[in-house]
C-alpha positions in Angstrom: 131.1 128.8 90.0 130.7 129.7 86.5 130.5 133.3 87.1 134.1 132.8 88.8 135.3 130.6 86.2 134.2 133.5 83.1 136.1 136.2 85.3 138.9 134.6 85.5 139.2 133.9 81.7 138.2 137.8 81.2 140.6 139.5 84.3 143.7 137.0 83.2 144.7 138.9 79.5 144.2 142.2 81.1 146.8 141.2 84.2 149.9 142.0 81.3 148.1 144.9 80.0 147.5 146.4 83.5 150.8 145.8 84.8 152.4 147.3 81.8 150.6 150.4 82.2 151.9 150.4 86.0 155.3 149.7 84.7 155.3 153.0 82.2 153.4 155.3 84.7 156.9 154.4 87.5 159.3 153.8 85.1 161.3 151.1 84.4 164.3 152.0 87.8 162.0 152.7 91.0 163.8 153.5 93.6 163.9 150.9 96.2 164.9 151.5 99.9 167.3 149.4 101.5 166.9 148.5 105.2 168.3 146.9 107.4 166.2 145.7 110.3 167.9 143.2 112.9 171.3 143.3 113.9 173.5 140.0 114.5 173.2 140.1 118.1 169.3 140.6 117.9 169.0 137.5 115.6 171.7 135.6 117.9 169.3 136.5 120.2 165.7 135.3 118.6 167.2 132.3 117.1 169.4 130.3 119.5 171.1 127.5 117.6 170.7 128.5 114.4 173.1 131.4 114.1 175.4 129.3 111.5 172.5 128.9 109.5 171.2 132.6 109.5 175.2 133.7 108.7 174.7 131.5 105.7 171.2 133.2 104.4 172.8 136.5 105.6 175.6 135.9 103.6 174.0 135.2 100.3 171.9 138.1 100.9 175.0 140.1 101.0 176.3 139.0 97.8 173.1 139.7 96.0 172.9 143.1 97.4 176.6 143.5 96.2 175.9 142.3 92.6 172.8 144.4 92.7 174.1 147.8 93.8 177.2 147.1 91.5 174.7 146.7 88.4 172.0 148.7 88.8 172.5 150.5 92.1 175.4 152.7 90.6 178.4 151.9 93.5 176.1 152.7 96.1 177.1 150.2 99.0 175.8 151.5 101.8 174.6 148.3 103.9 177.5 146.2 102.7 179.1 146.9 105.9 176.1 146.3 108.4 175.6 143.0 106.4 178.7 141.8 106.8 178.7 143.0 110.6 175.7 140.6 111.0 177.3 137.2 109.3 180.3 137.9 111.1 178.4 138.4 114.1 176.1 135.3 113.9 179.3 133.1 112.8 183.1 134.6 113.5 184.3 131.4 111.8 183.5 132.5 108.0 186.8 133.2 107.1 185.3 134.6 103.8 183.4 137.4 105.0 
């Protein structure tokens, strides 16, 4: 246990200095790629009951994806449509999307 207890004292400073070095070797805007997966009637589909819940998590996931290409993503808004094909899908009572 004391062995355990030492590495962990030893490994925990070097964690910032490790990532850091990760960090500088990718630079500081990877690239991520956007997916999406599962469509609204798929989800409909594996979740029977809950579709005016998953519209809502749906929904906020489309808001950060808009705030995120819009910052740092340049205007590319390529899944903004699909995402909002999936809320209204799972719940064609959200007037707002």
């Amino acid at each position: 246990m004391k062995l355990a207890r030492w590495a962990f004292l030893l490994l925990v400073p070097v964690a910032p200095l490790a990532q850091r070095q990760i960090d500088a070797r990718l630079g500081p805007y990877r690239a991520q790629e956007e997916a999406l997966y599962l469509t609204g009637k798929q989800l409909r589909r594996l979740a029977p009951g809950l579709e005016d819940l998953l519209a809502d998590l749906y929904w906020l996931r489309t808001v950060q994806y808009y705030g995120g290409q819009r910052i740092w993503g340049g205007g590319h808004y390529e899944l903004l449509a699909p995402l909002i094909d999936v809320v209204t899908d799972l719940d064609r009572r959200l007037e707002i999307a």
